[in-house]
N, C-alpha and C positions, 0 to 999 in steps of 0.2 A: 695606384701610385707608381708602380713599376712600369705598366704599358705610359702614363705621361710623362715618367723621364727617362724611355725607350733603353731599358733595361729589361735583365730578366727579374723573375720574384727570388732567384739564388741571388743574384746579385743585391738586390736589394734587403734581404737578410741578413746578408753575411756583415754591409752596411751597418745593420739596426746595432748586429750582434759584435763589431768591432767597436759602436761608439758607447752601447750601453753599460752601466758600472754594474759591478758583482754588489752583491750583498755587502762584505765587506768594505770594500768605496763607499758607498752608503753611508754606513755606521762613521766612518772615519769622517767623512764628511760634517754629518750631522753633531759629529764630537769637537770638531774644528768649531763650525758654528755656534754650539754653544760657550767654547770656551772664548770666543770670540766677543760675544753678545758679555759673556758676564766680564770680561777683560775692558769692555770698550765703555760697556753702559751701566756696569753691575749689575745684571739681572740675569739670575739662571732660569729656562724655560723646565718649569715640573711634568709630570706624567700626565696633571691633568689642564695643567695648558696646552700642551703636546695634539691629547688627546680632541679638547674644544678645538685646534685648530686646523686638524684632520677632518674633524666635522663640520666646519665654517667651509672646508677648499670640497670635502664632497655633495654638500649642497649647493656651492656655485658649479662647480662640472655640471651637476645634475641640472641645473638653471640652465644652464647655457646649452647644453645638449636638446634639451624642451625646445627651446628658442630657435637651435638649428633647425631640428624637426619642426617647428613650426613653419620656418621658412621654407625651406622645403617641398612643403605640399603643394 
């Protein structure tokens, strides 16, 4: 990724690690969103829809990763 946008790999780190949120951005994030979701539409997301929809979004990565890999060869 770095040699095709003719940078270094510093450079392109420092990129990842100026746009990526900390942990806390995250949570805050995630805390916006829900109060947003139950404010807008009444519905709070529980631990275990939370958790079905982490497992719904790691099963399409894993799909799509397959799919890469298959084109690929």
């Amino acid at each position: 990724m770095a040699e095709a946008r003719n940078i270094s790999m510093r450079a392109l780190i420092e990129e990842f690690t100026a746009t990526a949120l900390t942990p806390a951005q995250l949570q805050e994030r995630a805390e916006r969103t829900d109060s947003f979701l139950a404010s807008e539409f009444g519905h709070r997301v529980s631990e275990d829809d939370a958790g079905a929809l982490r497992e719904r979004m790691r099963q399409a990565r894993a799909a799509h990763q397959a799919r890469v890999r298959g084109t690929a060869a």
